[in-house]
C-alpha positions as CSV (number, residue, x, y, z in Angstrom):
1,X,65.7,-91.5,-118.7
2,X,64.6,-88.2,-117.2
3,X,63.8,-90.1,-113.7
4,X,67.3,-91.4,-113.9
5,X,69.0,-88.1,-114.1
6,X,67.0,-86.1,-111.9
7,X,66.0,-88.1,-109.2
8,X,66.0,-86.8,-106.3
9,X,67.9,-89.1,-103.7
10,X,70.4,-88.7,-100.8
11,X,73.8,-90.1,-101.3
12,X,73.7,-92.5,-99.0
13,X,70.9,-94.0,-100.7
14,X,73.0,-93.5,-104.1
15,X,75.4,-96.4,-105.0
16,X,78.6,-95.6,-107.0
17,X,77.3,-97.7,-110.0
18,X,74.3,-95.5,-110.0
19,X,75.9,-92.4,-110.0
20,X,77.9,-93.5,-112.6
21,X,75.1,-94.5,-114.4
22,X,73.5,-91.2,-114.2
23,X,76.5,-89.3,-115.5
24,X,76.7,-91.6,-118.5
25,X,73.0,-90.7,-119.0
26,X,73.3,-87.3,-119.2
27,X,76.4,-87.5,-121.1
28,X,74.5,-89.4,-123.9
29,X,71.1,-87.1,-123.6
30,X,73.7,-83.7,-124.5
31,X,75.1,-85.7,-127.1
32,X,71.4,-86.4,-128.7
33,X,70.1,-82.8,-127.9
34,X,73.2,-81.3,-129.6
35,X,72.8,-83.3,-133.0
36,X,69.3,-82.6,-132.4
37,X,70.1,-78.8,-132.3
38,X,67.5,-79.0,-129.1
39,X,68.8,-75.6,-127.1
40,X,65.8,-76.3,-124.3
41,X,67.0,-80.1,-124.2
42,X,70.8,-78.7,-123.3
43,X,69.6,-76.8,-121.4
44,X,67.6,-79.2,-118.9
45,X,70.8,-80.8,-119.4
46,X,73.1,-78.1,-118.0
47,X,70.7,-77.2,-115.3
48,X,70.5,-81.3,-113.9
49,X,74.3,-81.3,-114.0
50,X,74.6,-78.3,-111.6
51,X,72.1,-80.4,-109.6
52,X,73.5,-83.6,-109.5
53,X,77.4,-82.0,-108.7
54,X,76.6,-81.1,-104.6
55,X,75.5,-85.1,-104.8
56,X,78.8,-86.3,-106.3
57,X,80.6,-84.4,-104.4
58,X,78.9,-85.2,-101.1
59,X,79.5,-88.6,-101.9
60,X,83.2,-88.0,-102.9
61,X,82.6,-88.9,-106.4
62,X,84.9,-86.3,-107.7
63,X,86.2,-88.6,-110.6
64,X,82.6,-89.0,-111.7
65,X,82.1,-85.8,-111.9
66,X,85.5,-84.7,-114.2
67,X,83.6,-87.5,-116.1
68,X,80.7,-85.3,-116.9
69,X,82.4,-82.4,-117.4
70,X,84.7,-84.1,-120.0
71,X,81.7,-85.4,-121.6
72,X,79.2,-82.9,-122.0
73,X,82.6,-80.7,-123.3
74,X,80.5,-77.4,-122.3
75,X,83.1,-76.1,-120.2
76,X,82.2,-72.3,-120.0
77,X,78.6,-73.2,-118.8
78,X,80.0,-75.9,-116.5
79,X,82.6,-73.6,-114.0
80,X,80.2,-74.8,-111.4
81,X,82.2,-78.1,-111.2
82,X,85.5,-76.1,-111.3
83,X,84.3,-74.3,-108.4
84,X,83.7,-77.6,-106.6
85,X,86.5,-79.0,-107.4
86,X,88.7,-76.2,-106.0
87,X,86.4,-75.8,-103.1
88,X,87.2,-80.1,-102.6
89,X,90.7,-79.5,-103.5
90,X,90.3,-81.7,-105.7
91,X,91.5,-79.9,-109.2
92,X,94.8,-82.2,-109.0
93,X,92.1,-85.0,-110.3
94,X,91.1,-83.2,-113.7
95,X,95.1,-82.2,-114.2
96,X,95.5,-86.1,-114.0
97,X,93.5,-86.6,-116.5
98,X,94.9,-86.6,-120.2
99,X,93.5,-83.6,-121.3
100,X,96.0,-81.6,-122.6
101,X,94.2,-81.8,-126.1
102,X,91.1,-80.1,-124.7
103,X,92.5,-76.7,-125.9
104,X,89.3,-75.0,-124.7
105,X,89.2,-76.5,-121.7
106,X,92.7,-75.0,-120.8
107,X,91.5,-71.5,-121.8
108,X,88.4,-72.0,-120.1
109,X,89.7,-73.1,-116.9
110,X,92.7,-70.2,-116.7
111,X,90.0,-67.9,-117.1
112,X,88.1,-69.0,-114.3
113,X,91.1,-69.0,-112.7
114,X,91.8,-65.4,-112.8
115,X,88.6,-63.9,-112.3
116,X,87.6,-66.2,-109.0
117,X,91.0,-66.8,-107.4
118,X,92.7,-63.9,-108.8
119,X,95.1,-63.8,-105.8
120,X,96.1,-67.2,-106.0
121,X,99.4,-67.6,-107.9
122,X,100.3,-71.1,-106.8
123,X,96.6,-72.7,-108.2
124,X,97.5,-70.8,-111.3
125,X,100.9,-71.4,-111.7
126,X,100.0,-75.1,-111.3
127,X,97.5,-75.3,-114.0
128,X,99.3,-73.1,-116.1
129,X,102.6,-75.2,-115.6
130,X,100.5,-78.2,-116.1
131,X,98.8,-76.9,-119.5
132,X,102.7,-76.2,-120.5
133,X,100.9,-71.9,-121.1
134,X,103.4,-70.4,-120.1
135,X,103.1,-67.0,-121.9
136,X,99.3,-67.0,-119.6
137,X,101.8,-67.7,-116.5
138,X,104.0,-64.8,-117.5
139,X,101.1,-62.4,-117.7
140,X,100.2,-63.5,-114.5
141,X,103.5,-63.1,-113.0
142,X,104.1,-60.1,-114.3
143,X,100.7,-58.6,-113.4
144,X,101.5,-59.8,-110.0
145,X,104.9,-57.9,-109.9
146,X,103.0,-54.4,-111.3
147,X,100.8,-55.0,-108.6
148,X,103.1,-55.1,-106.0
149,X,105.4,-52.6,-107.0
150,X,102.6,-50.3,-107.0
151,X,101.9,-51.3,-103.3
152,X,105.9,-49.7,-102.4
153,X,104.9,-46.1,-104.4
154,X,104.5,-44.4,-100.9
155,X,106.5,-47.0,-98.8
156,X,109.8,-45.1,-97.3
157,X,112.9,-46.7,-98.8
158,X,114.7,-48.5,-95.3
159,X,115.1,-51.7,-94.8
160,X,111.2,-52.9,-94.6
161,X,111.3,-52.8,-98.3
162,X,114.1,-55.4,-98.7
163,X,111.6,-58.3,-98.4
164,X,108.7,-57.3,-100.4
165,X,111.6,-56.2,-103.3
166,X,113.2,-59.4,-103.0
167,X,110.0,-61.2,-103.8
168,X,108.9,-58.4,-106.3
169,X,112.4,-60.0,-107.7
170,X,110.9,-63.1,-108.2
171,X,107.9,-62.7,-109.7
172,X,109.6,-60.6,-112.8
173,X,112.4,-63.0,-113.5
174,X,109.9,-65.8,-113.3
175,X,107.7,-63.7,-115.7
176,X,110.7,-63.0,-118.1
177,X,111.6,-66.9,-118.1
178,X,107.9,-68.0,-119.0
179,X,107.7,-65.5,-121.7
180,X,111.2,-67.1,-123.3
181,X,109.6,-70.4,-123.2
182,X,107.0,-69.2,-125.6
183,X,109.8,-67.2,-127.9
184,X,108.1,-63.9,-126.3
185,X,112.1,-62.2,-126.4
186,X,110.9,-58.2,-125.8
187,X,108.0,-59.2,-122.9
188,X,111.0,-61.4,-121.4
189,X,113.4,-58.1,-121.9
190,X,111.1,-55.9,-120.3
191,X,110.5,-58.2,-117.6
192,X,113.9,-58.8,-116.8
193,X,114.8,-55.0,-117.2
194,X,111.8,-54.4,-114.5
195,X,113.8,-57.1,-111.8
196,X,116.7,-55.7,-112.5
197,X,115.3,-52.3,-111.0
198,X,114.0,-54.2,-108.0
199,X,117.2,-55.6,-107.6
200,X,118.7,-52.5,-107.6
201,X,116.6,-50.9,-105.6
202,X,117.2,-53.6,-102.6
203,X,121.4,-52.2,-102.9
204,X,120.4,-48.4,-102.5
205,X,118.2,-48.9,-99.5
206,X,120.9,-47.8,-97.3
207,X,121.6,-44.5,-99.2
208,X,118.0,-43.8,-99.2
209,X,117.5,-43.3,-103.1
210,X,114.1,-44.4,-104.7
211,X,114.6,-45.6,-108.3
212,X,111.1,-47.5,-108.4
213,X,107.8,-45.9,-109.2
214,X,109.4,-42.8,-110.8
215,X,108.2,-40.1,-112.8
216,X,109.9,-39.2,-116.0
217,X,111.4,-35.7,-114.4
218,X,112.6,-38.1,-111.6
219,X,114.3,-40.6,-113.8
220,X,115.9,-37.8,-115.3
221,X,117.3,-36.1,-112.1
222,X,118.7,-39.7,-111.0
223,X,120.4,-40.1,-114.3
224,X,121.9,-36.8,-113.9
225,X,122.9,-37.1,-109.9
226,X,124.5,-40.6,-110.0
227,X,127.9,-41.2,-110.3
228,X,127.0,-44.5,-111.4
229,X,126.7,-45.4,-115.4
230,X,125.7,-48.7,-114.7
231,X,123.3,-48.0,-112.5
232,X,122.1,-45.1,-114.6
233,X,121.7,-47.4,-117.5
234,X,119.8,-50.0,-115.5
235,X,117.1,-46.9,-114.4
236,X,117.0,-45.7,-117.8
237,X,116.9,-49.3,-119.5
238,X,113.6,-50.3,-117.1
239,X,111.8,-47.1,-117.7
240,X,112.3,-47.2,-121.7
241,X,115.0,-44.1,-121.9
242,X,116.5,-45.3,-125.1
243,X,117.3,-42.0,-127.3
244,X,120.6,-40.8,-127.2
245,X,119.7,-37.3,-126.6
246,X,119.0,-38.8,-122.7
247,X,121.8,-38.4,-122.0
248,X,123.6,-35.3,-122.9
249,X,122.6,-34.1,-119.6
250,X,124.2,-36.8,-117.3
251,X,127.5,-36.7,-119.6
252,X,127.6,-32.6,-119.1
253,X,126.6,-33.1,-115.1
254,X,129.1,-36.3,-114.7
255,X,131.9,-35.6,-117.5
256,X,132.2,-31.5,-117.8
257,X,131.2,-30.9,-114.4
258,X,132.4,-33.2,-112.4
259,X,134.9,-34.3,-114.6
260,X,134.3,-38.7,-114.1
261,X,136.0,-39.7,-117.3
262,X,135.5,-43.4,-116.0
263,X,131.6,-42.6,-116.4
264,X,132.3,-42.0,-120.0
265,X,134.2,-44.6,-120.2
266,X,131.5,-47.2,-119.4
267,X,129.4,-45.3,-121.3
268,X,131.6,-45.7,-124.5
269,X,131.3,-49.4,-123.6
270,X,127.5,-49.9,-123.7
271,X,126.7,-47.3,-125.8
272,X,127.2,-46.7,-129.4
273,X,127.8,-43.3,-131.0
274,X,129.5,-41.6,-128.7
275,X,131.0,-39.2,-131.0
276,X,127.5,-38.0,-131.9
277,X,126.7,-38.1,-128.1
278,X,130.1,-35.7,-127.3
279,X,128.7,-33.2,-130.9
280,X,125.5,-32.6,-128.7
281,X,127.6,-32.2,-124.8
282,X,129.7,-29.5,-127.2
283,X,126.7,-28.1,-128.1
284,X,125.0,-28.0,-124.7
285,X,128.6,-26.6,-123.3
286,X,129.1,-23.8,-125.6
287,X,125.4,-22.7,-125.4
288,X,125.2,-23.0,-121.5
289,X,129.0,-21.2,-121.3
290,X,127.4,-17.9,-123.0
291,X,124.6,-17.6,-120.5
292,X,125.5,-15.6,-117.7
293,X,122.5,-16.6,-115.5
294,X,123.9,-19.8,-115.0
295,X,126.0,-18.1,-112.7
296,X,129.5,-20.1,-113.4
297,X,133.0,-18.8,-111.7
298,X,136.3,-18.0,-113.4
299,X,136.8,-21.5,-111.6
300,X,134.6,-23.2,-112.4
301,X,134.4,-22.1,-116.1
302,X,137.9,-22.8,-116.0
303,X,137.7,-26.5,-115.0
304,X,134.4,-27.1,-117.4
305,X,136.8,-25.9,-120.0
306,X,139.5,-28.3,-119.1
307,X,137.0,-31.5,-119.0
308,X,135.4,-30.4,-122.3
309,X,139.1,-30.2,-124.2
310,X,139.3,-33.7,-122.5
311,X,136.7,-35.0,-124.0
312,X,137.2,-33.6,-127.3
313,X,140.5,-36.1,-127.4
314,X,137.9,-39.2,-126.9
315,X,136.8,-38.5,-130.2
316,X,138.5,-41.0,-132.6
317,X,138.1,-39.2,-135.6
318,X,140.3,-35.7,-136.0
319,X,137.9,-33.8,-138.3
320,X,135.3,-34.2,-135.5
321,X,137.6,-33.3,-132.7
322,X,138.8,-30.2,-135.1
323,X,135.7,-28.7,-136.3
324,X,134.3,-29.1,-132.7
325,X,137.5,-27.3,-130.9
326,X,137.0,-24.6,-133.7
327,X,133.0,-23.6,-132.7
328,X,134.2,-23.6,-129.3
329,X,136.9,-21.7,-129.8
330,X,140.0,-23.4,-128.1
331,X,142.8,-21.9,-130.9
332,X,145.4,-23.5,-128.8
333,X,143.5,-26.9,-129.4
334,X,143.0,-26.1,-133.2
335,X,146.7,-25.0,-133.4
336,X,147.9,-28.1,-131.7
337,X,145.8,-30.6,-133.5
338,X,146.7,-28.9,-137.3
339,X,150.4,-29.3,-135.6
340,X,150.1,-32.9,-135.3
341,X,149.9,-35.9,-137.1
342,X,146.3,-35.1,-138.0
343,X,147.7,-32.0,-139.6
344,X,148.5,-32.5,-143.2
345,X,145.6,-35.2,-143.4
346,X,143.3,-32.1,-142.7
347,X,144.8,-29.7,-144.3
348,X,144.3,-31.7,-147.7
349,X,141.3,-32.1,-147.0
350,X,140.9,-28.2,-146.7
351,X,142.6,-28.1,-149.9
352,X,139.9,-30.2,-151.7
């Protein structure tokens, strides 16, 4: 048997039937080292399959090859046929061939994938697709999207950016709708979150305003600066600003300041608590309103006072709005609310 399998011939002296014939040799010769437990027998074994593979392929035999592979089942000590398979172009062949219960050789082959064709999305995308992994294509995907988002850190924001965002685009929702196939909800989120900045940062081109690749004291400054709550939410959402405490600043910049009530507005719409989020803007004004460094005008004091009674009367519940006029001292505010129809409802409960 050994003449049969390591012969050394040129293919055009080898006949189809005979290379056939040696593959199903060396097929059955692992099989009888293995239950043998001969390590030196596989091992000829392995080392006459690597020999035989230029052969096969030379003589287009790729089929024949797949064969062997398939049955000697060693699949992390056989990437050499993987490599000559892609090499060939010929991987379609093994992806024919019904092996989707080969669980190892799915693992194996991904691997191989990404550490010898790490650039090569479509190959993997296909076997991934193919192997129906598609939390392995996610990773990839989104590894791909990291990748070149990092690639745009010291890129100026015009209009050369628009292309490489747009594709950046891609490769994140594709990521987030791999990862839902396989139930993976928060990778999908983030994902999704992370295309949504992209997205994002393709509209503000023109303005010149970088919301990718930020640092946390920059994700803080755009929160504060824009106008936008949506927008502001989207930045904060993708770079995992979650506690409410985020944005006390913005509200106080946007709402006291500048006096947007339609930014609270959206706020109150996406965000819950706001009447915890307006206890801790009340707190930040009446601090900030006793420190003299700050530098504020009779003006401007006078219009941050206006915008903070304002908001006080978005708070639904009276006590709230009451107790938080009191600390800040509008007696006009406390008078008028104790005046109202609030009145007698706290003022019993001042009696109790």
């Amino acid at each position: 048997m050994s003449a049969a399998v390591a012969a050394s011939t040129t293919t055009s002296d080898v006949s189809q039937a005979s290379l056939a014939l040696e593959a199903d040799l060396i097929i059955h010769a692992h099989s009888c080292y293995s239950v043998a437990c001969d390590m030196e027998g596989i091992g000829n074994i392995l080392r006459t399959s690597r020999a035989r593979v230029p052969v096969l392929a030379a003589a287009g035999q790729f089929q024949q090859m797949i064969h062997l592979l398939t049955g000697v089942g060693r699949y992390r000590e056989m990437i050499f046929i993987f490599e000559s398979l892609v090499e060939h172009n010929k991987l379609d062949l093994l992806l024919r061939r019904d092996t989707n219960k080969e669980d190892e050789l799915k693992v194996v082959l991904l691997d191989f994938l990404r550490k010898n064709y790490p650039d090569d999305n479509d190959l993997f995308s296909k076997v991934a697709t193919h192997y129906t992994m598609w939390r392995e294509l996610a990773e990839v995907l989104e590894k791909q999207g990291e990748k070149e988002l990092k690639v745009l850190k010291t890129h100026p924001v015009d209009a050369t950016m628009s292309a490489p965002l747009e594709g950046i685009v891609r490769l994140y929702v594709g990521a987030s709708e791999n990862y839902l196939k396989k139930n993976c909800l928060r990778h999908a989120q983030q994902c999704m979150q992370k295309a949504r900045l992209a997205a994002l940062q393709r509209r503000l081109l023109t303005g010149g305003h970088r919301v990718i690749n930020l640092q946390p004291k920059e994700v803080r400054a755009f929160m504060e600066e824009n106008s936008n709550f949506s927008e502001s939410l989207l930045v904060s959402e993708a770079y995992r600003f979650r506690g409410l405490l985020e944005w006390v600043k913005p509200v106080f910049v946007q709402v006291i300041q500048r006096g947007k009530f339609r930014y609270l507005q959206d706020l109150s719409t996406a965000l819950p608590q706001t009447t915890s989020l307006i206890r801790e803007v009340a707190a930040k004004y009446r601090r900030d309103s006793q420190l003299t460094s700050l530098g504020w005008s009779a003006g401007q004091r006078q219009q941050y006072s206006s915008n903070m009674r304002e908001l006080l009367e978005h708070v639904s519940d009276p006590r709230v709005t009451y107790q938080l006029a009191k600390d800040l001292g509008f007696t006009d505010m406390v008078t008028s609310i104790l005046d109202g129809q609030a009145g007698q409802f706290l003022q019993d409960g001042f009696a109790l």
